[in-house]
C-alpha positions in Angstrom: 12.1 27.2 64.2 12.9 30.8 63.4 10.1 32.6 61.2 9.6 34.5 58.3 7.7 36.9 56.2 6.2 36.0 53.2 4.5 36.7 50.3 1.9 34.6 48.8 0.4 35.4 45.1 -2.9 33.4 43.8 -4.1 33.6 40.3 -7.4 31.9 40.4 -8.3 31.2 36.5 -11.0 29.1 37.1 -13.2 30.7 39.3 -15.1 27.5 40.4 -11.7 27.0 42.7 -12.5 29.9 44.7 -14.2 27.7 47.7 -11.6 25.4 48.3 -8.7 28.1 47.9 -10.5 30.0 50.2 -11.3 27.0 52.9 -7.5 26.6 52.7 -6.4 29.9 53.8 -9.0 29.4 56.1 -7.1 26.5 57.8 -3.5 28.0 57.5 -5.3 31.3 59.2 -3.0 31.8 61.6 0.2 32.4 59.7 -2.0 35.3 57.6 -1.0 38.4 58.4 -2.9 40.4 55.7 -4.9 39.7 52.1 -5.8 41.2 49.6 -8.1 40.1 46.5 -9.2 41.8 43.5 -10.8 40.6 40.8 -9.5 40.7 37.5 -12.8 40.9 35.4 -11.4 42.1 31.9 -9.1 38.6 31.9 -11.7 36.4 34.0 -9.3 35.7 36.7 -9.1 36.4 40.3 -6.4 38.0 42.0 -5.2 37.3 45.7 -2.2 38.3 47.6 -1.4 37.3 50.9 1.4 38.4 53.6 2.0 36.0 55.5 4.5 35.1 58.8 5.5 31.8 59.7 8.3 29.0 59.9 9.3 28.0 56.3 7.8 24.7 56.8 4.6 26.2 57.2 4.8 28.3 54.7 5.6 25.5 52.5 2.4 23.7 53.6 0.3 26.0 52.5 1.8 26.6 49.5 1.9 23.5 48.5 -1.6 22.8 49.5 -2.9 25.8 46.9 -0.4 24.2 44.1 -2.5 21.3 44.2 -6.0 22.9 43.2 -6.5 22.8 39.7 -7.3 26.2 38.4 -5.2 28.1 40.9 -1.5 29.4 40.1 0.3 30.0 43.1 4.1 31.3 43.5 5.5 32.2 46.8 9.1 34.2 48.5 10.0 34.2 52.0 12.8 36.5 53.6 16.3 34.5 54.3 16.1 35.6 58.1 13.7 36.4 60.8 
């Protein structure tokens, strides 16, 4: 499978969601190339963004896996070639 970079954005709203976003990323380590997360205290929401490099499968995964934890908005883009 050819891979690709990416570009992961979380908007954690409820910060109680924190833990298992971050045990997530955690597992899916290896595809993170670099993070970055700041916390949005004026709007009570945390911020993360992620680069990340990896087959589209992959990236899917752990998309996907962050999509399903309530109060966490995640949207993701991935290059068209290697």
């Amino acid at each position: 499978m050819d891979k690709r970079i990416g570009i992961i954005g979380i908007v954690i709203e409820d910060l109680s969601c924190a833990e298992r976003v971050n045990a997530i990323l955690h597992e899916h380590a290896e595809l993170i190339v670099g993070r970055m997360g700041i916390p949005y205290r004026e709007r009570g929401v945390s911020v993360i963004t992620l680069i990340v490099d990896g087959s589209n499968d992959e990236i899917s995964a752990l998309t996907g896996k962050l999509g399903r934890v309530s109060g966490a908005t995640v949207k993701s883009m991935v290059t068209k070639s290697k």
